[in-house]
LOLORO-740590 format. One record per atom (N, C-alpha, C): residue in one letter; atom name; residue number from 1; x, y, z; chain. Coordinates in nm, 3 decimals. Layout:
# LOLORO-740590
node resn = A | name = CA | resi = NUM | east = X | north = Y | up = Z | chain = A $
...
This chain:
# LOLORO-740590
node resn = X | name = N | resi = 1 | east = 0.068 | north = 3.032 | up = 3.043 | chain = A $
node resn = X | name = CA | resi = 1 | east = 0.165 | north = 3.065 | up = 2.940 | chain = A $
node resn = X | name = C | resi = 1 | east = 0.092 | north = 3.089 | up = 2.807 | chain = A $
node resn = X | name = N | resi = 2 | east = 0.088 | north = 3.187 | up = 2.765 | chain = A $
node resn = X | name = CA | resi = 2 | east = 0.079 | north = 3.208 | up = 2.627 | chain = A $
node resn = X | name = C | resi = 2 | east = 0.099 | north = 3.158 | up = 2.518 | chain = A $
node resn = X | name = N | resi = 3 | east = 0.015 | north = 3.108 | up = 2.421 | chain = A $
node resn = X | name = CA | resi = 3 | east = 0.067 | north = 3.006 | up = 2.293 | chain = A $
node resn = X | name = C | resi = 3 | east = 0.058 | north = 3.138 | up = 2.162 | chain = A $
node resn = X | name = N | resi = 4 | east = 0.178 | north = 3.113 | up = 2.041 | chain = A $
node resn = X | name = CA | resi = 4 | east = 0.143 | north = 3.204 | up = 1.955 | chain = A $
node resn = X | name = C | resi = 4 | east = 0.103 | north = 3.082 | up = 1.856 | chain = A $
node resn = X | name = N | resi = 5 | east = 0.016 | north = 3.139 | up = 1.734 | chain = A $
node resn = X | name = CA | resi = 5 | east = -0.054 | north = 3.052 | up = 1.630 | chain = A $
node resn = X | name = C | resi = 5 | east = 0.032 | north = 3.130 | up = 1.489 | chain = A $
node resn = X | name = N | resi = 6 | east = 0.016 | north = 3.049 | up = 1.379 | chain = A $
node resn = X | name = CA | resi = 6 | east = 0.039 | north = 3.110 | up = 1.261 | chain = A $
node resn = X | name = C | resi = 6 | east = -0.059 | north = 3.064 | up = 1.191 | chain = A $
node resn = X | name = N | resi = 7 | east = -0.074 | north = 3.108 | up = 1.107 | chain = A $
node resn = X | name = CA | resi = 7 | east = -0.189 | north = 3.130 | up = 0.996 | chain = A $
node resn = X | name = C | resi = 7 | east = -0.112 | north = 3.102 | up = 0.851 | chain = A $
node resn = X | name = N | resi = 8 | east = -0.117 | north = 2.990 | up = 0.847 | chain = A $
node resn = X | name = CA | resi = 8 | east = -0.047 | north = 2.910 | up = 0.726 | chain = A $
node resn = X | name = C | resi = 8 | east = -0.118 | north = 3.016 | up = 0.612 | chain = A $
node resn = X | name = N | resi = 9 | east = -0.213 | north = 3.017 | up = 0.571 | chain = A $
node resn = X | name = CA | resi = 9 | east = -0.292 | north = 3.100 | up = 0.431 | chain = A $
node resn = X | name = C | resi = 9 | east = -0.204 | north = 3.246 | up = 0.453 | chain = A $
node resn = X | name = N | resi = 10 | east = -0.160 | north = 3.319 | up = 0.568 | chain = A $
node resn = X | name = CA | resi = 10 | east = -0.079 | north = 3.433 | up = 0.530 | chain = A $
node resn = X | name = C | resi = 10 | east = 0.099 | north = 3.421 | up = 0.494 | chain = A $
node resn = X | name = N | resi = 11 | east = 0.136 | north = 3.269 | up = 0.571 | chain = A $
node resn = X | name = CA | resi = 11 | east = 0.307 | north = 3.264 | up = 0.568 | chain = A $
node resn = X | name = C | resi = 11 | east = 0.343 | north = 3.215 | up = 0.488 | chain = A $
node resn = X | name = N | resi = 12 | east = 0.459 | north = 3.317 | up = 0.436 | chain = A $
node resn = X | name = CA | resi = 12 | east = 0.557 | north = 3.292 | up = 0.328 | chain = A $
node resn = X | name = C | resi = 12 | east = 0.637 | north = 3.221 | up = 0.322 | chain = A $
node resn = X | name = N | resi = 13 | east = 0.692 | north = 3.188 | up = 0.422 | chain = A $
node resn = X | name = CA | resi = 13 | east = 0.794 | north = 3.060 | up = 0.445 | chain = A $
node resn = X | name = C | resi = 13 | east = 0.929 | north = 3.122 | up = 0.453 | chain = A $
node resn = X | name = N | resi = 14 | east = 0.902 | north = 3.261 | up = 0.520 | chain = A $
node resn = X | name = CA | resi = 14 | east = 1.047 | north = 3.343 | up = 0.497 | chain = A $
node resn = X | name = C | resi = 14 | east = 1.186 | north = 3.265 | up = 0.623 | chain = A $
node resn = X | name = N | resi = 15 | east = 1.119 | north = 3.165 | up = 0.702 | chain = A $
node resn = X | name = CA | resi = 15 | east = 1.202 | north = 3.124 | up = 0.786 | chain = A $
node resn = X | name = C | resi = 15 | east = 1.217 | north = 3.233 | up = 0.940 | chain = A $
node resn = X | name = N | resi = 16 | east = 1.229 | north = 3.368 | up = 0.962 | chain = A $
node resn = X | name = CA | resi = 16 | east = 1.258 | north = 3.468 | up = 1.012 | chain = A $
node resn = X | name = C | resi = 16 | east = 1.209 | north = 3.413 | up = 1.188 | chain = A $
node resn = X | name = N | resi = 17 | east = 1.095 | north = 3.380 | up = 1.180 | chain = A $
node resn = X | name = CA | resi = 17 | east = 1.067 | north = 3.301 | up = 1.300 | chain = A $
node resn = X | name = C | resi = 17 | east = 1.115 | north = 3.211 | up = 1.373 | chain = A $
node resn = X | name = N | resi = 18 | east = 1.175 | north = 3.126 | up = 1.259 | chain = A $
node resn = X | name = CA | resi = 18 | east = 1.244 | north = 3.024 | up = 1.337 | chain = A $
node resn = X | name = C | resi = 18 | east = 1.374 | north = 3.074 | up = 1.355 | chain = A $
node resn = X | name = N | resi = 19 | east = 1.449 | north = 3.157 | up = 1.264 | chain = A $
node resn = X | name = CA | resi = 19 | east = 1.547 | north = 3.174 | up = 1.319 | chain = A $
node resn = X | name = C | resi = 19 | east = 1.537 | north = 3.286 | up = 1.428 | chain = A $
node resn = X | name = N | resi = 20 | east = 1.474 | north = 3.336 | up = 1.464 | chain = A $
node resn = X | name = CA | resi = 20 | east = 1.407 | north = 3.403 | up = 1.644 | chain = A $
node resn = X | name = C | resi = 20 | east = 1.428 | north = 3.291 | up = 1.700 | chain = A $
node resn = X | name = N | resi = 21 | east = 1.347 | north = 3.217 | up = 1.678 | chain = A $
node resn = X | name = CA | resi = 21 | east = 1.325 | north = 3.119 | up = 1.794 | chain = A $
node resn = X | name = C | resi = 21 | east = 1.296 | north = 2.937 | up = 1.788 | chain = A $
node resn = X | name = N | resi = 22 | east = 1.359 | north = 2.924 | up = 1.760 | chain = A $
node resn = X | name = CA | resi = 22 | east = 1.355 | north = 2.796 | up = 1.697 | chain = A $
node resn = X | name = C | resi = 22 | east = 1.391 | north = 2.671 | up = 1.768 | chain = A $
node resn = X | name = N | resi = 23 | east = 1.292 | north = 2.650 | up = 1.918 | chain = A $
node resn = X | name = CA | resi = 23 | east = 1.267 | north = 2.605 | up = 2.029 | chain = A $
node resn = X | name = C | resi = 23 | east = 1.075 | north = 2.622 | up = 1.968 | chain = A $
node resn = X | name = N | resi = 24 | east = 1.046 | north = 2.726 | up = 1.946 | chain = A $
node resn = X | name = CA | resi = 24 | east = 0.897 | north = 2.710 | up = 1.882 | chain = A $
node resn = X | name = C | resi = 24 | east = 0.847 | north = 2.711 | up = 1.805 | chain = A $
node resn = X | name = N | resi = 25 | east = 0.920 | north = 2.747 | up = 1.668 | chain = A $
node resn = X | name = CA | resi = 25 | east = 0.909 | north = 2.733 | up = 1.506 | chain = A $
node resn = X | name = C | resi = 25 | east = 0.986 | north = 2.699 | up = 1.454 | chain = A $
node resn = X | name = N | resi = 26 | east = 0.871 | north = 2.666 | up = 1.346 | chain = A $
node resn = X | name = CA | resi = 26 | east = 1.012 | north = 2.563 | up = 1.254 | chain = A $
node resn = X | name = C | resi = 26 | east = 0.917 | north = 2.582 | up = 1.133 | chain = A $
node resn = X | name = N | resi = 27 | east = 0.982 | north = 2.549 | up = 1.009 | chain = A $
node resn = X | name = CA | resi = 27 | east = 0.901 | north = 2.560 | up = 0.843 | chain = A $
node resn = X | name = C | resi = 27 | east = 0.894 | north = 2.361 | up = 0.844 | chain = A $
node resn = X | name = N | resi = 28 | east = 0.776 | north = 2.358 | up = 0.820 | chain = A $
node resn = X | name = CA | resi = 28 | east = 0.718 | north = 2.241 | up = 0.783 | chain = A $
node resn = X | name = C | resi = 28 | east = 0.676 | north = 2.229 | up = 0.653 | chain = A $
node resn = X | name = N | resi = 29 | east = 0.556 | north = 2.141 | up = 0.701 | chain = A $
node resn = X | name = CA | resi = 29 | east = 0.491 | north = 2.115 | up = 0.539 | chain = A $
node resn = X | name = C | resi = 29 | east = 0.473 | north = 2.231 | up = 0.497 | chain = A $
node resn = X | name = N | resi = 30 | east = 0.493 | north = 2.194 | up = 0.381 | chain = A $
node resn = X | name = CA | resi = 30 | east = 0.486 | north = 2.286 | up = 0.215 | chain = A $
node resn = X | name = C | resi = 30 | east = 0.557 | north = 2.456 | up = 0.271 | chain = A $
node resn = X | name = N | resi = 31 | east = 0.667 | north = 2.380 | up = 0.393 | chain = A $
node resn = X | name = CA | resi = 31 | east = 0.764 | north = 2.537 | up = 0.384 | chain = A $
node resn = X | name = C | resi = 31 | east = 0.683 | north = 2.609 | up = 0.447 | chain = A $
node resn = X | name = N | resi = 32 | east = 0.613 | north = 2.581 | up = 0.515 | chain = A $
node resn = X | name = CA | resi = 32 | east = 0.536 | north = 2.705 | up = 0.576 | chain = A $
node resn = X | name = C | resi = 32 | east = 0.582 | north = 2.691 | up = 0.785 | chain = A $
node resn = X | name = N | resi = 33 | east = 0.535 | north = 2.790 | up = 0.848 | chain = A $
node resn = X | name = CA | resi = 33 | east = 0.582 | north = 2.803 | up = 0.968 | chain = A $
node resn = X | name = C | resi = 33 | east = 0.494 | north = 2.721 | up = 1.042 | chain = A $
node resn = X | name = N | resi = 34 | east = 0.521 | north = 2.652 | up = 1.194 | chain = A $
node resn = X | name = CA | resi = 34 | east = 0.408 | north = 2.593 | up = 1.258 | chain = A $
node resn = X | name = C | resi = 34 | east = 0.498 | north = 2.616 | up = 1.395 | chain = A $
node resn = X | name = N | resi = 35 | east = 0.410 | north = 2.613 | up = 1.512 | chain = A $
node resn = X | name = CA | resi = 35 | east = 0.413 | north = 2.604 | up = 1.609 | chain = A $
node resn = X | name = C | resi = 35 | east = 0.461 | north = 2.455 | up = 1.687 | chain = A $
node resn = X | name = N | resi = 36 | east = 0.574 | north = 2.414 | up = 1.701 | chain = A $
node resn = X | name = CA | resi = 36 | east = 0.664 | north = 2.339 | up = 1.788 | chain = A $
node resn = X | name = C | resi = 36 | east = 0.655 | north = 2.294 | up = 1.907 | chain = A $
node resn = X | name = N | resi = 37 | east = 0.645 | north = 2.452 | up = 1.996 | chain = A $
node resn = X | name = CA | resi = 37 | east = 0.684 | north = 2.395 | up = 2.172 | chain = A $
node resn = X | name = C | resi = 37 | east = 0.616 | north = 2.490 | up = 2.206 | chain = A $
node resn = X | name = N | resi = 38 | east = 0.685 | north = 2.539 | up = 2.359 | chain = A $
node resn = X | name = CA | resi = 38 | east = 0.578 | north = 2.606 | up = 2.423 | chain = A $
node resn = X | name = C | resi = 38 | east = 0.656 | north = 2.724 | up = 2.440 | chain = A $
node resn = X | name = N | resi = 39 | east = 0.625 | north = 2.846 | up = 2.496 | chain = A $
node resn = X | name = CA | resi = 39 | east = 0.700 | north = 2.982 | up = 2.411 | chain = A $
node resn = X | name = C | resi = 39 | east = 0.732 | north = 3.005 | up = 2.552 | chain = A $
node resn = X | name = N | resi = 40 | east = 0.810 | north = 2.970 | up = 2.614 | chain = A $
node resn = X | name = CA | resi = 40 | east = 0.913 | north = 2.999 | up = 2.793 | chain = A $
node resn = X | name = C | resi = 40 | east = 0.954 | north = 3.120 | up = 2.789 | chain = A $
node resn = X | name = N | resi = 41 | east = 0.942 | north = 3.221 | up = 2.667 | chain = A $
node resn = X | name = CA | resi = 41 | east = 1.052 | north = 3.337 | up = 2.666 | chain = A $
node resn = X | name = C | resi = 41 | east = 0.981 | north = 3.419 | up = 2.579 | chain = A $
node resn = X | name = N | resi = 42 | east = 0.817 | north = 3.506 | up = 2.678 | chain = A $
node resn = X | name = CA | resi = 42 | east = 0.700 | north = 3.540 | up = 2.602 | chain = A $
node resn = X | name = C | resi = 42 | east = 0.804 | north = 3.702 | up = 2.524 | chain = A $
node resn = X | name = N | resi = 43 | east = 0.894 | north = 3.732 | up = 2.547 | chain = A $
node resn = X | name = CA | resi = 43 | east = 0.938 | north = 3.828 | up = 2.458 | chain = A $
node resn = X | name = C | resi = 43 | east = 0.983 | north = 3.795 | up = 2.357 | chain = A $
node resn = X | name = N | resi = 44 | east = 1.071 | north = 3.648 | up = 2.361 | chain = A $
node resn = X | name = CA | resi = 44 | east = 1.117 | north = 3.640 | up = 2.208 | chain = A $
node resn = X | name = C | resi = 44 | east = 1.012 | north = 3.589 | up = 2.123 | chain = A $
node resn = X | name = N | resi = 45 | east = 0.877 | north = 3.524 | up = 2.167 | chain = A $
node resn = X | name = CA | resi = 45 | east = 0.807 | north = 3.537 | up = 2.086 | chain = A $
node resn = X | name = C | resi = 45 | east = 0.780 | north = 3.628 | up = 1.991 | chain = A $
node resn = X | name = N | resi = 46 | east = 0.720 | north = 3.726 | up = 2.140 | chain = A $
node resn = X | name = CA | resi = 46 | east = 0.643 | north = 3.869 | up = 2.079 | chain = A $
node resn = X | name = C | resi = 46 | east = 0.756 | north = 3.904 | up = 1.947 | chain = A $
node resn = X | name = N | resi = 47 | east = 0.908 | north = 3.921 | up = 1.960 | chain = A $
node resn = X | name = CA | resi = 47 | east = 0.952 | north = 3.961 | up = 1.864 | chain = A $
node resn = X | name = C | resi = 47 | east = 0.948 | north = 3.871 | up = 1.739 | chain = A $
node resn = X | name = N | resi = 48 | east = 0.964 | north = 3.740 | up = 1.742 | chain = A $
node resn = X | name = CA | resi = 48 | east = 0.894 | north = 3.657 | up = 1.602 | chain = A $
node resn = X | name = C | resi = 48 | east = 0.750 | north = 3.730 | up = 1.561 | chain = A $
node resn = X | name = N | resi = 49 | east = 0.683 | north = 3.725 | up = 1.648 | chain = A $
node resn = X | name = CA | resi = 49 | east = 0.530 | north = 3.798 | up = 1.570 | chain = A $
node resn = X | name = C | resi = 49 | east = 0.565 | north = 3.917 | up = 1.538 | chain = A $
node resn = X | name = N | resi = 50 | east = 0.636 | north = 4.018 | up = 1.657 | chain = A $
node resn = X | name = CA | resi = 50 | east = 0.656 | north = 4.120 | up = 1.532 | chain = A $
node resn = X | name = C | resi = 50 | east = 0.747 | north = 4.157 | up = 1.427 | chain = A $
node resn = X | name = N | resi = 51 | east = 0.850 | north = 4.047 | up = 1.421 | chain = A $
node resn = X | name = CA | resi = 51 | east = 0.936 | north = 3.998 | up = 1.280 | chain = A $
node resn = X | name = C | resi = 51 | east = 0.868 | north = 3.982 | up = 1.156 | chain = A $
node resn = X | name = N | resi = 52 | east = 0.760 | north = 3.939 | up = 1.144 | chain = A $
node resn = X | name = CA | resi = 52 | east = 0.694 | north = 3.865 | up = 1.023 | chain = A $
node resn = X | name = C | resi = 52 | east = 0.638 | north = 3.957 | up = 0.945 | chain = A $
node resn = X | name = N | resi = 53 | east = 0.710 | north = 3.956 | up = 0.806 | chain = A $
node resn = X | name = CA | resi = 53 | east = 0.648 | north = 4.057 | up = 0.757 | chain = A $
node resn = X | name = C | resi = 53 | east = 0.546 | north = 4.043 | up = 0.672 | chain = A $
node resn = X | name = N | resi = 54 | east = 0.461 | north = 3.916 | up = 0.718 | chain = A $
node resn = X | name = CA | resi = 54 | east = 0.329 | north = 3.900 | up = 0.674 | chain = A $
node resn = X | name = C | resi = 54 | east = 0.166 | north = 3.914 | up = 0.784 | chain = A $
node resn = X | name = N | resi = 55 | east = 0.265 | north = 3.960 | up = 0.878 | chain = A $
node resn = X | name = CA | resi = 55 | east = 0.181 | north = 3.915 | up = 1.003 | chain = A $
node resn = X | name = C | resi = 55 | east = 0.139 | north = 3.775 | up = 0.979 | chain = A $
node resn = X | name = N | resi = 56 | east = 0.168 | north = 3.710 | up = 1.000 | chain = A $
node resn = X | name = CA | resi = 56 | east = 0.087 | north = 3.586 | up = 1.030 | chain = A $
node resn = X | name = C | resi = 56 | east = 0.097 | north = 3.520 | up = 1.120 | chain = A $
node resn = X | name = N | resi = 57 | east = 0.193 | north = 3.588 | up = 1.234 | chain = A $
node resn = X | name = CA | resi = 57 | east = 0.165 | north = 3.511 | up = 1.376 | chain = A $
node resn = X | name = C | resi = 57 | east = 0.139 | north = 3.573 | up = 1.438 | chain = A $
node resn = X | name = N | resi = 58 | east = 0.017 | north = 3.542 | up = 1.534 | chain = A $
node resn = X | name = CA | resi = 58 | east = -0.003 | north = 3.578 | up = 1.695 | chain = A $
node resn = X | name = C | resi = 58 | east = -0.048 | north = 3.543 | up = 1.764 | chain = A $
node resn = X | name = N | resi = 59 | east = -0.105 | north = 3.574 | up = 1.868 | chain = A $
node resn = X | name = CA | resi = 59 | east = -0.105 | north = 3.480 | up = 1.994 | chain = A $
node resn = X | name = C | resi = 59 | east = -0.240 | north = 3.398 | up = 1.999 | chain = A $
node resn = X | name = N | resi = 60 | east = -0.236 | north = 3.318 | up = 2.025 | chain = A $
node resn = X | name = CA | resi = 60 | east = -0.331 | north = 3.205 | up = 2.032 | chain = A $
node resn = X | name = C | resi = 60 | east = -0.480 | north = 3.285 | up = 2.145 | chain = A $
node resn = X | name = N | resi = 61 | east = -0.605 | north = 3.273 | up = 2.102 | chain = A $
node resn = X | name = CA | resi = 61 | east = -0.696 | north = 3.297 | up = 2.175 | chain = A $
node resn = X | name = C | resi = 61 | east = -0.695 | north = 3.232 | up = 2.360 | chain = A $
node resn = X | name = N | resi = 62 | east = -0.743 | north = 3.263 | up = 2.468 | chain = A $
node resn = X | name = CA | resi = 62 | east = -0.721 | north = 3.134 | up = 2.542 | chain = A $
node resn = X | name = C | resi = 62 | east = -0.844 | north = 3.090 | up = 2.532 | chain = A $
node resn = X | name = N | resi = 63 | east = -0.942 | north = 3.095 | up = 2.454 | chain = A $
node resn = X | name = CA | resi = 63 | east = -1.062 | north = 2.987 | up = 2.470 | chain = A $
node resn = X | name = C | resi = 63 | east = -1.035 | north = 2.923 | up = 2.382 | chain = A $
């Protein structure tokens, strides 16, 4: 299964992710987005990553 990452130094804290999907994001510290759970539903990810209009999420390396 695929993990997506965010990159706190690019997110705005626009929320947009979590409200996609919010089983795997959520705004945490200092309002910014983080990774939750595990992404069961690799399309609604993909559409959180391509929601963000900072890019700052995508998919986790697997190494």
């Amino acid at each position: 299964m695929k993990k997506p990452k965010v990159n706190k130094d690019l997110c705005i804290g626009c929320g947009l992710c979590e409200s996609i999907y919010p089983k795997v994001f959520k705004l945490g510290e200092n309002f910014k987005s983080e990774v939750i759970g595990e992404c069961e539903d690799e399309q609604k990810c993909q559409e959180a990553i391509d929601s963000c209009p900072v890019s700052a999420i995508s998919w986790k390396d697997k190494n």
